[in-house]
N, C-alpha and C positions, 0 to 999 in steps of 0.2 A: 675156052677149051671145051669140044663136045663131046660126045662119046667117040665117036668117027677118030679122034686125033690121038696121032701113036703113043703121049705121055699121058692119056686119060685115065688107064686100069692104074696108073700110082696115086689117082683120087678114091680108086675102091676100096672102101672099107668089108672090117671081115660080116657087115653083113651085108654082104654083094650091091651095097650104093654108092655112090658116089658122093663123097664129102668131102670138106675141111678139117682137120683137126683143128679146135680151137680151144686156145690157153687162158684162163682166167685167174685172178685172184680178188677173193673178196674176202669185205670182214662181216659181220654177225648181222650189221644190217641190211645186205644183200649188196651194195653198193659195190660195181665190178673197180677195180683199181687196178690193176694192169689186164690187158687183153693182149691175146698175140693169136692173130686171125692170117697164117700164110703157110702152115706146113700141109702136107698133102694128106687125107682121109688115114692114107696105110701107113703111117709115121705112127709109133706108139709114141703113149703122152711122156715118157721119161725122157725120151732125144728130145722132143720138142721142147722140153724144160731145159736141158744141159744145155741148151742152143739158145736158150735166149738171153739178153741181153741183161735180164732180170737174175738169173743165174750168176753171169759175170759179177754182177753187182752186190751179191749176198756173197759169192766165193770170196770177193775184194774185202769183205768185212764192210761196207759200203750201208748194212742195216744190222740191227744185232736184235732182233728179234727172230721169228723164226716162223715157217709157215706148216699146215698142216694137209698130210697128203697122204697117200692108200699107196699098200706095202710094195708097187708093183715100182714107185718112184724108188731112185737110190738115196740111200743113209748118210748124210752129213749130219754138220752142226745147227745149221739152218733148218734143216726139212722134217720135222716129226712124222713118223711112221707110228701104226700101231707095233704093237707086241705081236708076232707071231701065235706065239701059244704061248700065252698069261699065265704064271704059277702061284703068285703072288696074290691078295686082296688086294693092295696099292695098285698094282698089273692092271688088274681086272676095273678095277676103277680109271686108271689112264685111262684104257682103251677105249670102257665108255665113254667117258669127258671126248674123249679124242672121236670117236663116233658122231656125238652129237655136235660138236663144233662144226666138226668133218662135213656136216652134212647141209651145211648154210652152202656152198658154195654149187650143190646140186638143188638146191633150193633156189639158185639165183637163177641158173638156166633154165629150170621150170618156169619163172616169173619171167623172164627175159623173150622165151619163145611162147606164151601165153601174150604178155603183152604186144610181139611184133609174130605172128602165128605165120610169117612169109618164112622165118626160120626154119620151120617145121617140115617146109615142103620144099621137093627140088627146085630150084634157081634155072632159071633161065636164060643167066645173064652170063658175060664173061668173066674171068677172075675178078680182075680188076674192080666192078660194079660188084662182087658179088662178098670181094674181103671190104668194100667200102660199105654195100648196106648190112654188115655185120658189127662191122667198125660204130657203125651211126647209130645201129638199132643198140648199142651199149651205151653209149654215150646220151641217147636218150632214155634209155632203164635208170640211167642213174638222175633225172633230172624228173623224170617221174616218182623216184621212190623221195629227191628230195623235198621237190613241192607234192611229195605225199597223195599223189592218185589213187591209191587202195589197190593196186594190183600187184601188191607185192605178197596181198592174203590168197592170192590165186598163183597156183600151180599147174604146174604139165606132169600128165604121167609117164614122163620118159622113165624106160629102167634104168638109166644112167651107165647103157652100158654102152661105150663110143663106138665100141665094132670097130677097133681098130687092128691090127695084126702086127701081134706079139714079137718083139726079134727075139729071141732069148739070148744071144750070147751079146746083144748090146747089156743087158740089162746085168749079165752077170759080171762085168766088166766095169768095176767103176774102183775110185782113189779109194782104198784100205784105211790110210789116213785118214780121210774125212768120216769111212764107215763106224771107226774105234770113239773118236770127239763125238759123232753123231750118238752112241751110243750109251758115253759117259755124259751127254746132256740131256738126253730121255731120260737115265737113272737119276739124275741130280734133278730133275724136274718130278719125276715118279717119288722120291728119298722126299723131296722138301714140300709137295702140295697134296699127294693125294696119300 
């Protein structure tokens, strides 16, 4: 798909490029363990999380652990969010802890697009070639950091911010249910560690 073709501007991201949304999770040692490389630049990252398949599979109670994400995702039992506005010392300590965790998984795409720097810049290929050398350029980040090539001590200076455009009434919209457990499992985490 190039610029010329009529479903291109729903690759525009909100800073006027042309991109992929792309979905990751990792743990502390940058190592990506799910990637989801196919929603369109102007998709915010909370649809593309409710839509994948990963999603189904935490809502199924399928993992019972939980992963860590920025306030703009929605509130279940799974998904830790920070605190809005921390009143507490425990609060203020989540947040950090939750901060600095928070922050290995912009730390992986620094290392990710440092190590394949094709990331970086427009693609010239068609989708297909282009969610596939995204797909590959992860799946080699992770066989890099495991036979340990040292470029996981190098970063990109992305400001992590995906330029993507915000729906707001998607975001306001999410199960109530899952908002309340989500927030009685924050407390019970915030009550018992920090």
């Amino acid at each position: 798909m190039g610029p010329g073709d009529p479903q291109a501007e729903q690759f525009r991201c909100r800073k006027a490029i042309f991109s992929l949304n792309v979905q990751a999770v990792c743990g502390s040692d940058l190592n990506l363990y799910n990637i989801v490389c196919r929603w369109l630049g102007s998709v915010h990252d909370s649809r593309t999380f409710r839509n994948s398949a990963q999603y189904a599979q935490l809502q199924g109670g399928g993992y019972d652990g939980h992963l860590l994400r920025d306030s703009t995702y929605p509130f279940c039992p799974f998904l830790m969010t920070p605190i809005p506005i921390p009143r507490q010392q425990n609060e203020f300590r989540y947040n950090l802890a939750h901060a600095k965790t928070h922050n290995s998984i912009e730390r992986a795409f620094g290392v990710l697009k440092r190590r394949f720097c094709c990331l970086s810049i427009p693609m010239r290929t068609n989708m297909d070639k282009t969610t596939a050398t995204v797909c590959s350029a992860a799946v080699l980040h992770n066989l890099g950091i495991n036979f340990r090539d040292g470029y996981e001590n190098l970063e990109d200076n992305d400001d992590g911010d995906d330029g993507c455009i915000e729906n707001e009434y998607e975001d306001v919209i999410h199960d109530v249910q899952n908002r309340q457990a989500g927030q009685r499992k924050r407390a019970n985490i915030i009550s018992s560690v920090f």
